[in-house]
VOTI-78666 format. One line per 5 residues: their letters; for each residue x, y, z of N, C-alpha, C. Coordinates in steps of 0.1 Angstrom, whole numbers, plus 5000, padded with zeros to 4 digits. Example, Ala and Ser with C-alpha at 12.3 -4.5 7.8 and 13.67 -1.06 7.14 Angstrom:
<koltors>
AS	5132,4943,5078,5123,4955,5078,5132,4967,5078 | 5128,4978,5071,5137,4989,5071,5129,5000,5079;
</koltors>
This chain:
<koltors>
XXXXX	1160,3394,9029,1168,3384,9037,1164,3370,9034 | 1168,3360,9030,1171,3348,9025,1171,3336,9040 | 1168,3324,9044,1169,3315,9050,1171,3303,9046 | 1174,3297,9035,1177,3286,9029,1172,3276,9037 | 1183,3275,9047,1181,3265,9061,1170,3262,9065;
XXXXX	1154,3273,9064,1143,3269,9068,1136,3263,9056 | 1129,3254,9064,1116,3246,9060,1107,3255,9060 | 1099,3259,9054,1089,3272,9049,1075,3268,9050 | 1073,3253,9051,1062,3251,9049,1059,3247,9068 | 1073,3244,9073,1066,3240,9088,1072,3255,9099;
XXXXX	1072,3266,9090,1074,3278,9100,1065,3283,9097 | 1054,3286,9110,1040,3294,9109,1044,3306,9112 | 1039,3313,9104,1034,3328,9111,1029,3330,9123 | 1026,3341,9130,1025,3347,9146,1008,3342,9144 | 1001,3334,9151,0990,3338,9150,0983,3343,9165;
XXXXX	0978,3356,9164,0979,3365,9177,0965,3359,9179 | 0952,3357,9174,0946,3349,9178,0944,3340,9193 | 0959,3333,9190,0962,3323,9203,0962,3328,9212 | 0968,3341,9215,0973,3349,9224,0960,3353,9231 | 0953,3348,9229,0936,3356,9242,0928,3346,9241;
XXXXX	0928,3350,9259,0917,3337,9263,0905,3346,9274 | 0895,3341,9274,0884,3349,9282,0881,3337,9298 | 0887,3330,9294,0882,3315,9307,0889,3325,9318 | 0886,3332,9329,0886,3332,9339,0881,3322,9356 | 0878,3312,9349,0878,3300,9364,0889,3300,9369;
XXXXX	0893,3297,9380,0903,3296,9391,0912,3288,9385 | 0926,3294,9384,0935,3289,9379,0941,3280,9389 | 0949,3265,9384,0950,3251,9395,0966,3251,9402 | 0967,3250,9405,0981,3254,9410,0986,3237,9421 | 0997,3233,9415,1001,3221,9428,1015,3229,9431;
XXXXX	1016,3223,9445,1023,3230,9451,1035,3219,9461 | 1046,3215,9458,1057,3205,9464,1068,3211,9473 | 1068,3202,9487,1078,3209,9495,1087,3200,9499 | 1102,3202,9502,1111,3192,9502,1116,3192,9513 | 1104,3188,9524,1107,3182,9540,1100,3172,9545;
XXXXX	1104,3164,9552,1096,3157,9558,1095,3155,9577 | 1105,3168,9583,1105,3174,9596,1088,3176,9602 | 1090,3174,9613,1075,3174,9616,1072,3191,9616 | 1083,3200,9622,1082,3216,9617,1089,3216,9608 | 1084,3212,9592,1094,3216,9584,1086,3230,9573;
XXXXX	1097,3239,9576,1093,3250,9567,1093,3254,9556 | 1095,3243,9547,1096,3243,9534,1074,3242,9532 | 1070,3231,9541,1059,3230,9544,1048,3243,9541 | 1053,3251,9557,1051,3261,9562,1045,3269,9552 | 1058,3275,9544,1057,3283,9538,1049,3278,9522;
XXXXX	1048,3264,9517,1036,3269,9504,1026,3267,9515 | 1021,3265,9524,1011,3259,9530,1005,3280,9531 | 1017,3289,9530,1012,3299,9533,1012,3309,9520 | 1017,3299,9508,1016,3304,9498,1008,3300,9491 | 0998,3287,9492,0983,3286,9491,0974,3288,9499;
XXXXX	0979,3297,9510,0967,3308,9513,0967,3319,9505 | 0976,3327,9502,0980,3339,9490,0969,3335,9479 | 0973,3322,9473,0968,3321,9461,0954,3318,9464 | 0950,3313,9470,0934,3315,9474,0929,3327,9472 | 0934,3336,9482,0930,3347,9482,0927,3354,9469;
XXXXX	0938,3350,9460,0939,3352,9448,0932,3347,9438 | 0921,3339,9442,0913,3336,9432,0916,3317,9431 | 0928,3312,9430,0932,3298,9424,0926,3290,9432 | 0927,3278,9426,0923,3263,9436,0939,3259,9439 | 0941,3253,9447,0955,3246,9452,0953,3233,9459;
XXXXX	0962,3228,9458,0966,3211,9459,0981,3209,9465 | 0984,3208,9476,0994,3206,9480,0996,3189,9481 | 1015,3185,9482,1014,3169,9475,1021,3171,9490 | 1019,3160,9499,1027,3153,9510,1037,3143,9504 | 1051,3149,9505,1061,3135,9496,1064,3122,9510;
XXXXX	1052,3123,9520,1060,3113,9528,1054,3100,9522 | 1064,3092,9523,1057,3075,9514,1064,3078,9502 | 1066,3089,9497,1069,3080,9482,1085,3082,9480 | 1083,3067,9473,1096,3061,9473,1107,3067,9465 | 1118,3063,9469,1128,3066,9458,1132,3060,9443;
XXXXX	1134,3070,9432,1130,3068,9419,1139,3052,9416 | 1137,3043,9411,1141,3034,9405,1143,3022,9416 | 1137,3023,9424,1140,3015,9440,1128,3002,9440 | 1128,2998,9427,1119,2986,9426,1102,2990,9422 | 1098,3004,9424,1087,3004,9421,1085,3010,9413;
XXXXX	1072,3013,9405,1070,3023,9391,1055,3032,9391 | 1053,3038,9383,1043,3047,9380,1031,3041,9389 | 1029,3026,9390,1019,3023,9399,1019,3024,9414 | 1030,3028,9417,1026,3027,9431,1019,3042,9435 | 1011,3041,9448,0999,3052,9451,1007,3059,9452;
XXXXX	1018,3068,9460,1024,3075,9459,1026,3084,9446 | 1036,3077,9441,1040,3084,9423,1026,3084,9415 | 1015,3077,9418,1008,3078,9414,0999,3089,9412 | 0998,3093,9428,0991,3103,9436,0996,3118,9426 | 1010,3116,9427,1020,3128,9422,1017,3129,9410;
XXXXX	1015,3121,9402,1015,3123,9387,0999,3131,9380 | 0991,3126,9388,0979,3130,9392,0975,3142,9390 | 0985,3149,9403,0984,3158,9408,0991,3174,9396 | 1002,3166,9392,1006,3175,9381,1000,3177,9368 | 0992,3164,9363,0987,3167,9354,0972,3173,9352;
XXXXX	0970,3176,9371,0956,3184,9368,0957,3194,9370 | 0969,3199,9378,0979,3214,9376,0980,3225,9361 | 0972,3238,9366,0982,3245,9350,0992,3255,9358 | 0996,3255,9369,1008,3254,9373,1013,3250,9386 | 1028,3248,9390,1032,3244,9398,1042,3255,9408;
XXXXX	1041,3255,9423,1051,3258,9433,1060,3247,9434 | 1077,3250,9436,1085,3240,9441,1091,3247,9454 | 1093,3246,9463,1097,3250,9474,1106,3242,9485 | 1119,3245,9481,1129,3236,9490,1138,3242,9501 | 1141,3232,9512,1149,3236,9522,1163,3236,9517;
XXXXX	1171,3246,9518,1186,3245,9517,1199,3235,9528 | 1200,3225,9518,1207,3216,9525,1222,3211,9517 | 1233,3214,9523,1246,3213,9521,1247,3219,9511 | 1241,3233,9508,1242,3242,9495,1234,3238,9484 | 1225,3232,9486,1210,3226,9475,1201,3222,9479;
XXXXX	1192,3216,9471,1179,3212,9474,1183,3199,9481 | 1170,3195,9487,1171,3181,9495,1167,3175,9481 | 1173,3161,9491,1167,3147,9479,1159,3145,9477 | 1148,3156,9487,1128,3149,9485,1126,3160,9478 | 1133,3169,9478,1128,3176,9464,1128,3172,9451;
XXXXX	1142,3164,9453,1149,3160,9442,1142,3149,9435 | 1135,3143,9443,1128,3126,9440,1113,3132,9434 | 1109,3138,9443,1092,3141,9436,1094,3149,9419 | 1108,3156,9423,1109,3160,9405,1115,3148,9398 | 1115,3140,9399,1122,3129,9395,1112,3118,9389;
XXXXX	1105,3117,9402,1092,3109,9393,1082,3118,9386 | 1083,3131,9382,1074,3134,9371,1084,3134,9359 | 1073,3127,9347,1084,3123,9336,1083,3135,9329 | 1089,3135,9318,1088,3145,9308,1081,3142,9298 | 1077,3131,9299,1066,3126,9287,1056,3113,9292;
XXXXX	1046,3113,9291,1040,3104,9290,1033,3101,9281 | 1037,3091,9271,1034,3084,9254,1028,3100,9245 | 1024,3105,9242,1027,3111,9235,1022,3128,9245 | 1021,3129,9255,1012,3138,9264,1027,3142,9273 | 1034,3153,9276,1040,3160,9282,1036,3167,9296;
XXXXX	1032,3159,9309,1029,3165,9322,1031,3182,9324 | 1046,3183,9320,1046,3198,9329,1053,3208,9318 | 1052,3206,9307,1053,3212,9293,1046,3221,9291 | 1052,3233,9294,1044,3248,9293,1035,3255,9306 | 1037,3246,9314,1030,3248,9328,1035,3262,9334;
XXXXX	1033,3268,9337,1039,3284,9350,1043,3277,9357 | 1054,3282,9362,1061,3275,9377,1071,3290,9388 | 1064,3285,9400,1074,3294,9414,1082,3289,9418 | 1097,3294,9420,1101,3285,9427,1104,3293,9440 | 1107,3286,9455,1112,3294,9470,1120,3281,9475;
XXXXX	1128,3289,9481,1134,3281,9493,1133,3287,9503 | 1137,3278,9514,1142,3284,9530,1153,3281,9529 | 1162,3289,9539,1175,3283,9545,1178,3285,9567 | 1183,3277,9571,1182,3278,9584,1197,3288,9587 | 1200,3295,9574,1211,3303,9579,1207,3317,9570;
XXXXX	1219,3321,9569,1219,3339,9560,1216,3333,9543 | 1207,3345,9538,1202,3343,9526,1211,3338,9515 | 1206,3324,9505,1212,3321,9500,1203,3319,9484 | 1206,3314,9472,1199,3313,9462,1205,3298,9454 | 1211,3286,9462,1210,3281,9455,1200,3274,9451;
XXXXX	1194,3270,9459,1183,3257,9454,1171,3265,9448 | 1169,3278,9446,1164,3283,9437,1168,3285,9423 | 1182,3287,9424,1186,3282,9411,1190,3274,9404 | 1191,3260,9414,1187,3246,9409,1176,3242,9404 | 1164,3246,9413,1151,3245,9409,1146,3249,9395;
XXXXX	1154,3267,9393,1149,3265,9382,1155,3256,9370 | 1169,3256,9372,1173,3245,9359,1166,3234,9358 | 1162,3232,9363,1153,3216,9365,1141,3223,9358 | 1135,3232,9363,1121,3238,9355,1124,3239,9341 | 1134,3249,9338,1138,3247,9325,1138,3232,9319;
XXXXX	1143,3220,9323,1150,3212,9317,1134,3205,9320 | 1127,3206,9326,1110,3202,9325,1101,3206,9312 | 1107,3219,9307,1100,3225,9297,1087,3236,9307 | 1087,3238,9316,1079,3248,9326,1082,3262,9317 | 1073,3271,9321,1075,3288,9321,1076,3291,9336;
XXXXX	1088,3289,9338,1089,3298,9353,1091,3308,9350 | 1087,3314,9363,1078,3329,9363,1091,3337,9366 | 1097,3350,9366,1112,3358,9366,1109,3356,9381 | 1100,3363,9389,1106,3366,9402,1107,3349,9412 | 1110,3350,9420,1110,3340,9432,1117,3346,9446;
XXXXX	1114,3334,9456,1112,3334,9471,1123,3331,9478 | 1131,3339,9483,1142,3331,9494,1145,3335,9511 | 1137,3330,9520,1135,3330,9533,1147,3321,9537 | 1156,3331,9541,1170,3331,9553,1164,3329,9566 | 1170,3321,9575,1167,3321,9590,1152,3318,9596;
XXXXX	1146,3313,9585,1133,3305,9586,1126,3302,9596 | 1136,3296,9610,1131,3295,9620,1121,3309,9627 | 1127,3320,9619,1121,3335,9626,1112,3338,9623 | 1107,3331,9610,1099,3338,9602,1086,3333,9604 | 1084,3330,9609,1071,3317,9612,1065,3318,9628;
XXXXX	1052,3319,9631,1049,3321,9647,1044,3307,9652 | 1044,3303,9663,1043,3289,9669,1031,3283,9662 | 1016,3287,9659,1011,3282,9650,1018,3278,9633 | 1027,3284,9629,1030,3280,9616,1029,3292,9603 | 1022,3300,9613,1017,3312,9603,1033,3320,9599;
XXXXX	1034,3325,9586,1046,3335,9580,1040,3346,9586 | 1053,3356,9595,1050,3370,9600,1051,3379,9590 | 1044,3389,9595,1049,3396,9583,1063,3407,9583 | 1066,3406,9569,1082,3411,9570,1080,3414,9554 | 1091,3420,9551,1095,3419,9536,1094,3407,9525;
XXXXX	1099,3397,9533,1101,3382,9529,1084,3377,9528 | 1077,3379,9537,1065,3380,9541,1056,3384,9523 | 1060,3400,9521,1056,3409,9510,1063,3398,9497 | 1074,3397,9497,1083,3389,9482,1071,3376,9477 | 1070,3370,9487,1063,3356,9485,1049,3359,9482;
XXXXX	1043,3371,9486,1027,3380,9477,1032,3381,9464 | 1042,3390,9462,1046,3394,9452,1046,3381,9438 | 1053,3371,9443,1057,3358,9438,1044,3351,9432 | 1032,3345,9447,1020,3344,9439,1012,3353,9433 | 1015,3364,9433,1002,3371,9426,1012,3371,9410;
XXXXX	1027,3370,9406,1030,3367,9397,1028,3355,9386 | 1028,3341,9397,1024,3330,9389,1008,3333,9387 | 0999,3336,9391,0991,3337,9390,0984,3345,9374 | 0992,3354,9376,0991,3366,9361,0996,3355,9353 | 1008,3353,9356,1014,3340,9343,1005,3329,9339;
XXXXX	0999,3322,9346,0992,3314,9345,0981,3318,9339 | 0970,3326,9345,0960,3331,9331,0965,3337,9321 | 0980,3343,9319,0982,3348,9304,0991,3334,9296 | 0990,3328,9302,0995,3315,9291,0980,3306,9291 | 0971,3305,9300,0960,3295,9298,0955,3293,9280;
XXXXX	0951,3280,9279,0948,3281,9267,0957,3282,9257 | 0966,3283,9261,0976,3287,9249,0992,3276,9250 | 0992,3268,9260,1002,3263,9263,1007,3253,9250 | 0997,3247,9245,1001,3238,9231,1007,3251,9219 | 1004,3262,9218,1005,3271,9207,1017,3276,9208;
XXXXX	1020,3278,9228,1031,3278,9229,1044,3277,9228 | 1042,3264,9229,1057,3247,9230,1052,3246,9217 | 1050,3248,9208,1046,3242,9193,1059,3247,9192 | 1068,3237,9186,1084,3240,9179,1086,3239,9167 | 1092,3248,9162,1095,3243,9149,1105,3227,9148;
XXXXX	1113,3229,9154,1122,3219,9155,1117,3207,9153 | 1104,3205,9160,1093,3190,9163,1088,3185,9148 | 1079,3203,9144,1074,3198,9132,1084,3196,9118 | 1094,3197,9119,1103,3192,9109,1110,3175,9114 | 1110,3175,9124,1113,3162,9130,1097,3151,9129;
XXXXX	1085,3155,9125,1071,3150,9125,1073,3148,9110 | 1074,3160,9108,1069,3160,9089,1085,3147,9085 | 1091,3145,9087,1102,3139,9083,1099,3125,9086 | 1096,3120,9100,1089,3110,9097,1080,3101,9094 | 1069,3111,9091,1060,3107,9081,1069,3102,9066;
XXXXX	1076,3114,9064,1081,3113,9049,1086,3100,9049 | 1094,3095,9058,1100,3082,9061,1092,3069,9064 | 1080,3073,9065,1070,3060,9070,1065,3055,9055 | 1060,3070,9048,1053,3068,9033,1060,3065,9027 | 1075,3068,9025,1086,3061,9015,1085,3044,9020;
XXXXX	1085,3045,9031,1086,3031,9039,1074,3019,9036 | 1064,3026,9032,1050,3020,9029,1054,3015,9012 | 1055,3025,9010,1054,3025,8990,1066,3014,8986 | 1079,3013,8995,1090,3006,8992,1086,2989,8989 | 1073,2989,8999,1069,2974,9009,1058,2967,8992;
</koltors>
């Protein structure tokens, strides 16, 4: 079988190699919720899905989005806020997103904290090959969108989000006057969920550059080099 179309010299072979890592330290997990209700259960529940992951071995970092501003509203990467955030992702090797369902999607503070993480920073990619969960609540009967907003957005981040995810209907129920998730099914899904990113996340560790390594890039790399050294020798 013939490929003409490929560049031969920038398509590598499988190197299985990549594929194993022995680092077992606590994998980092940040974790974003898109409320700012004083009971808000978007909260609640990663607050109860970095207890899971504890248990489970990870370190976790939950981001408070109160204070930070809205994207393009006069401020930039420096202010403490976005700054705090940026921080926070890039010491992440993965991420929870967990939003309240509002007018059939995520809130805007979901929408803004993903907003100010960029997709690139000068040659360094924040959340490029990172594992990612996503959950929602809703204050009515079970729904899936803002989880499946969520993930388009993970995709369009360049994340490995994880297949399963979290959707807690009627939220107010689910939770006891301390804040604690009762136990229920929903209860069981969101175990299920972390102990998934979790596996994901040590079976990609170490390997996230070997990854995202595209062909597509290295023919777009090798090309402009070729264009720089023609560009040199022209001069």
């Amino acid at each position: 079988m013939t490929t003409p179309n490929i560049s031969k010299q920038n398509l590598h072979p499988i190197q299985h190699d990549q594929l194993a890592s022995q680092d077992q330290s606590p994998v980092k997990i940040a974790l974003l919720y898109g409320s700012l209700r004083q009971r808000s259960y978007s909260r609640l529940l990663v607050e109860e899905a970095a207890r899971i992951l504890e248990a489970l071995g990870a370190e976790c970092r939950i981001f408070n989005p109160s204070g930070l501003p809205l994207p393009d509203d006069g401020v930039d990467a420096s202010h403490p806020k976005v700054a705090e955030l940026r921080e926070l992702i890039s010491w992440s090797e993965g991420m929870v997103w967990c939003s309240p369902e509002r007018h059939g999607s995520m809130t805007g503070i979901m929408k803004s904290q993903i907003d100010w993480i960029p997709l690139s920073i000068g040659s360094v990619r924040p959340t490029q090959g990172k594992t990612l969960a996503v959950m929602q609540v809703s204050g009515g009967s079970q729904s899936f969108n803002s989880v499946n907003q969520l993930r388009i957005l993970g995709r369009w981040m360049r994340c490995l989000t994880i297949p399963n995810q979290s959707s807690v209907p009627k939220a107010f129920q689910q939770f006891d006057e301390e804040g604690r998730m009762l136990a229920s099914s929903y209860y069981d899904r969101v175990v299920d969920v972390m102990e998934e990113l979790v596996k994901f996340t040590y079976l990609t560790r170490g390997r996230r550059d070997y990854l995202t390594d595209r062909y597509s890039e290295r023919v777009e790399s090798a090309e402009e080099l070729s264009s720089r050294v023609r560009g040199t020798g022209a001069s």
